[in-house]
C-alpha positions in Angstrom: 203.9 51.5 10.0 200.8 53.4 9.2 199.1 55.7 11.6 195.1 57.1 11.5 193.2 59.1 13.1 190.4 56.6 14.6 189.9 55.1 11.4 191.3 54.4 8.1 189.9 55.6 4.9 187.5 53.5 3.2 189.6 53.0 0.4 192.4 52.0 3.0 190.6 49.4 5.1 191.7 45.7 5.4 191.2 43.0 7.7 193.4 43.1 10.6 194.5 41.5 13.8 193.7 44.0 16.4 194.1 45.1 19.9 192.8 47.8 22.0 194.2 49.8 24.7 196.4 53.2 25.9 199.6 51.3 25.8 201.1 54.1 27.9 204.8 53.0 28.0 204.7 49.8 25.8 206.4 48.7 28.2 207.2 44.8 28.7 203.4 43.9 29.2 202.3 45.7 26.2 205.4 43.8 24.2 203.8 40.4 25.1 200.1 41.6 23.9 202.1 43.0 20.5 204.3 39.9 20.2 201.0 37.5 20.2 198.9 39.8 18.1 202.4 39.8 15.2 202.6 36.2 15.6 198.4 35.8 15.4 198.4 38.1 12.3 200.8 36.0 10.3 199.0 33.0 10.9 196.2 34.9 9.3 198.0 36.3 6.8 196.3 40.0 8.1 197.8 43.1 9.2 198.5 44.3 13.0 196.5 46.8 14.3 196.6 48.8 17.4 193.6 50.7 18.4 194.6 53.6 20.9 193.4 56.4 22.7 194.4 60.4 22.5 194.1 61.9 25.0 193.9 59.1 27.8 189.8 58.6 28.8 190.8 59.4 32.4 192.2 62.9 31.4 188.9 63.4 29.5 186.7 63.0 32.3 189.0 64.4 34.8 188.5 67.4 32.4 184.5 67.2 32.6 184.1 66.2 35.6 185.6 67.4 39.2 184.6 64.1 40.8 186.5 61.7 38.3 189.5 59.7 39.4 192.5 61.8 38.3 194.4 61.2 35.3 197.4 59.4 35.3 200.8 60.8 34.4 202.1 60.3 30.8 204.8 58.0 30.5 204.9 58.6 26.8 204.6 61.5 23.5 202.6 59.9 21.0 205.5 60.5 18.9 207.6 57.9 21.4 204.7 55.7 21.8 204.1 55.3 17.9 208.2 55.0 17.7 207.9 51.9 20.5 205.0 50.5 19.1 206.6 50.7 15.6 209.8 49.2 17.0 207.7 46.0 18.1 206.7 44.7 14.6 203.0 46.7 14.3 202.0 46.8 11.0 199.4 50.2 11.6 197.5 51.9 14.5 194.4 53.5 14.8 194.2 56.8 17.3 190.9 57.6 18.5 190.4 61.1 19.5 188.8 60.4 23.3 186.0 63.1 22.9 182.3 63.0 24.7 180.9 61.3 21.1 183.2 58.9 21.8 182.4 58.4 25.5 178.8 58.1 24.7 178.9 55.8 22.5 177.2 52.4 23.3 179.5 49.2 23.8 176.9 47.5 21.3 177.9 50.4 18.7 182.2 50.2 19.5 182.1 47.0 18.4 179.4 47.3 15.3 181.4 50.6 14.2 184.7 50.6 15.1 186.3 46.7 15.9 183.8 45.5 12.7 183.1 48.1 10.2 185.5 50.2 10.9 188.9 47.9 11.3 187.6 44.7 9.6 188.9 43.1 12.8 189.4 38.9 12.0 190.7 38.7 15.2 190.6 41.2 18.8 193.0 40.1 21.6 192.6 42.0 24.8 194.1 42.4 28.0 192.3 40.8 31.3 190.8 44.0 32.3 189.3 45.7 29.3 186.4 47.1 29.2 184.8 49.7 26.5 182.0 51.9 25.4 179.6 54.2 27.5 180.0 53.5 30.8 182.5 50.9 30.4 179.6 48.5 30.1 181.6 46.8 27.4 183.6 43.6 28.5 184.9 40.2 27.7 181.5 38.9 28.8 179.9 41.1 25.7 183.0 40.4 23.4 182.4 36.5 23.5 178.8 36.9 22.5 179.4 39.1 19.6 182.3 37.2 18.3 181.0 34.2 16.9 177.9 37.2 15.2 180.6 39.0 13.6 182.8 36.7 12.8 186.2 37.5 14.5 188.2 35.3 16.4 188.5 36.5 20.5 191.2 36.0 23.2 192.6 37.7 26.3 196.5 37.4 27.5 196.7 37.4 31.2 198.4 39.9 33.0 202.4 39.5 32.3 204.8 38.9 36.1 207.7 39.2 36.1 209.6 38.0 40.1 205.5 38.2 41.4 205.5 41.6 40.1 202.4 42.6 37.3 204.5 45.0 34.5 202.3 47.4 34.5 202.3 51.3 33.6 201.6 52.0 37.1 204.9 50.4 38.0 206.7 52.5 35.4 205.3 55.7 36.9 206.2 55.0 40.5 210.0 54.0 39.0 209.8 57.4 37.0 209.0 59.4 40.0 211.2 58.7 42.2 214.2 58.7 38.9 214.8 55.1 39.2 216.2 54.4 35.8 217.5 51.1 35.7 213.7 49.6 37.5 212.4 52.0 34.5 214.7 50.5 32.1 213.9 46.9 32.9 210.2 47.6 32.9 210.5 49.1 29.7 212.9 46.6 28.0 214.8 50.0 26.8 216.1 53.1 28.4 213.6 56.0 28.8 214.1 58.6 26.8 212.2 61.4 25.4 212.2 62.5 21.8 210.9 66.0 20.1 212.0 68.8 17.6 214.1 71.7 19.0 212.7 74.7 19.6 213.0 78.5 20.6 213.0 79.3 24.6 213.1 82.8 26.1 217.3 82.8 26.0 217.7 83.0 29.7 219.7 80.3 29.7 222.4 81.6 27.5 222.1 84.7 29.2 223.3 82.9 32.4 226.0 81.2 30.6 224.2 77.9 30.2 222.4 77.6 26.7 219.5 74.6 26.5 217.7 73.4 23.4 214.5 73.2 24.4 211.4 70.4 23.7 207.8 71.1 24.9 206.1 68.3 26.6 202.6 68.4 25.0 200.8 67.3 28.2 200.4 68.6 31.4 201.1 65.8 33.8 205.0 64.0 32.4 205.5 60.8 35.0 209.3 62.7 36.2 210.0 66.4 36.6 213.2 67.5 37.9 216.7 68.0 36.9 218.8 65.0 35.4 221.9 64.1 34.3 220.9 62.9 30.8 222.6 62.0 27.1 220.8 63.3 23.7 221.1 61.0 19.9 220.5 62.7 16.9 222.9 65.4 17.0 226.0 63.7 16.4 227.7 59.9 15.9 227.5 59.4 19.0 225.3 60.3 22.4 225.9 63.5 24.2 226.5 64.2 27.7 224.1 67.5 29.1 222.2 68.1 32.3 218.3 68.5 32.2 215.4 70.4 33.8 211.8 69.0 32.9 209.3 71.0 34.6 207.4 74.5 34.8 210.6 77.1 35.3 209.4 78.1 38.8 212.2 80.0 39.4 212.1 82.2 36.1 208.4 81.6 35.3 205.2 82.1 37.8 203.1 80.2 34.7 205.4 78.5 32.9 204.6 75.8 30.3 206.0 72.5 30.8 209.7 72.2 28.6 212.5 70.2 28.6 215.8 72.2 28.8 218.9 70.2 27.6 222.0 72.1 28.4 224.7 70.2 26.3 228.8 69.8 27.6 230.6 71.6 25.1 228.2 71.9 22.1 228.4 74.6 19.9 226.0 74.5 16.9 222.3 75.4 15.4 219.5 73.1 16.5 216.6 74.3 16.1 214.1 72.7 14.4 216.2 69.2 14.5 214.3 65.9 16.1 216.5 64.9 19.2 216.2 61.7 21.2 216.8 63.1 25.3 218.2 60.1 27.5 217.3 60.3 30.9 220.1 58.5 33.4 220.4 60.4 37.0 218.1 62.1 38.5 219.8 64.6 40.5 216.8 66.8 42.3 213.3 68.5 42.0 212.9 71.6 40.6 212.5 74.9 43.2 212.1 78.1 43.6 214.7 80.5 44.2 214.8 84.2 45.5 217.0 86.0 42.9 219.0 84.8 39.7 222.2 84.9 41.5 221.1 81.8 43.3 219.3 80.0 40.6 222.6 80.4 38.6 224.9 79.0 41.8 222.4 75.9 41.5 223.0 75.2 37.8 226.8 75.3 38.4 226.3 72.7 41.5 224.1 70.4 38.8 226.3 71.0 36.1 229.4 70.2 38.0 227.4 66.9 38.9 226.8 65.9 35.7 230.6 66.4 33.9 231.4 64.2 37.2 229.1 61.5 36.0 231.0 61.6 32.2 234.2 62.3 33.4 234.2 65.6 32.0 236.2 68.5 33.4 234.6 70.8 35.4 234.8 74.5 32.5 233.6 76.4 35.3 237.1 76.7 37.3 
């Protein structure tokens, strides 16, 4: 799969079938829009092409304006997101950096310089709620008229239910929050994992007798915080039990940046630098605060103990 930064180089631009949205999850919803776009592609004989957004328009404004409706919480790296959307059959996608030229720009414009000029789009399928350009004056209203100009075909998928339910990436956040990983799962079509390259933490971990490898989250607002029983691929033939903390390190940090601490059962070896996939299965609790290190430590026993349970591991702290 290829991946650009808004658009590809001139020398790299063919016609494609194309659709436009965060895809925040690709989760079961997004699977049907990608399966009708592959299938609408071939009949073409063009390429797949997803047109997405970094970071989401609602952080944007959230960021320039106090008033905006707050951003919603990431489901997704990019680096998962291009994995899923990879992993359903795309043949490229586009990421637009979400920046005040693009917010400005006139729906008129979007389609003239970025669906037209800028993907050769022979074909735009949409979701029933799109709309684009400044002011979100762009919809399927606009799209119809300027089809037919332009020369691309047009449709729209209606929202995909599943038991009267709309998949949505709303649902996926509210299973997420509350660590409901088997609703996440069957949203998602997959288990939800996270995946990112070791790297170096402060230590304080080992020093308490529970080394982590540890993956920034490159956003501030992940969809779950907490701790979590949890299994990590990449680091051996098969997946590994650990306990996780995602979250800001209240108890060690007053300004901590977000990370994901993986302590792994029985693990002895050099990480760093490796890509690692992170499983998430339990949730066990939400991060706090505690008054010394003495206590914080006591706590990581309790959720370490809880997790070699889970595997049927023996408990190495007795």
């Amino acid at each position: 799969m290829d991946v650009f930064r808004l658009l590809p180089p001139l020398d790299q631009r063919s016609p494609c079938a194309l659709t436009i949205g965060n895809f925040d999850g690709v989760h079961r919803g997004h699977q049907a829009v990608l399966a009708a776009l592959n299938e609408r592609a071939r009949e073409l004989n063009v390429r797949s092409c997803v047109l997405t957004f970094e970071p989401h328009p609602r952080e944007f404004f959230a960021q320039t304006n106090p008033d905006a409706i707050k951003a919603p919480a990431r489901i997704l790296t990019e680096r998962d997101k291009l994995d899923a959307l990879a992993a359903h059959g795309v043949d490229r996608v586009c990421i637009a950096h979400f920046n005040a030229s693009l917010a400005s720009l006139p729906a008129e414009d979007f389609i003239q310089q970025i669906i037209v000029d800028g993907l050769q789009a022979r074909y735009l399928l949409i979701g029933d709620d799109f709309r684009f350009g400044a002011k979100r004056r762009g919809d399927w209203a606009m799209l119809e008229q300027a089809a037919p100009a332009f020369g691309f075909g047009l449709s729209r998928l209606e929202t995909f239910s599943e038991d009267g339910d709309r998949i949505s990436s709303s649902l996926v956040r509210d299973a997420l929050a509350i660590g409901d990983f088997a609703r996440t799962e069957k949203l998602l079509g997959r288990p939800y994992s996270m995946t990112g390259h070791v790297i170096h933490g402060r230590k304080l971990g080992r020093e308490l007798g529970f080394p982590t490898l540890n993956i920034r989250i490159p956003y501030p607002n992940p969809a779950l915080s907490g701790v979590f029983i949890v299994q990590v691929h990449g680091i051996a033939d098969k997946p590994w039990p650990a306990v996780a903390s995602l979250g800001t390190r209240p108890a060690v940090e007053a300004d901590g940046k977000l990370l994901l601490e993986v302590h792994l059962f029985d693990f002895s070896g050099d990480l760093y630098g490796k890509l690692v996939q992170v499983q998430f299965v339990h949730r066990l609790r939400e991060e706090r605060n505690y008054p010394d290190l003495e206590s914080l430590t006591t706590q990581i026993h309790l959720d370490a103990q809880q997790a070699r349970s889970h595997f049927g591991l023996a408990d190495r702290s007795r």
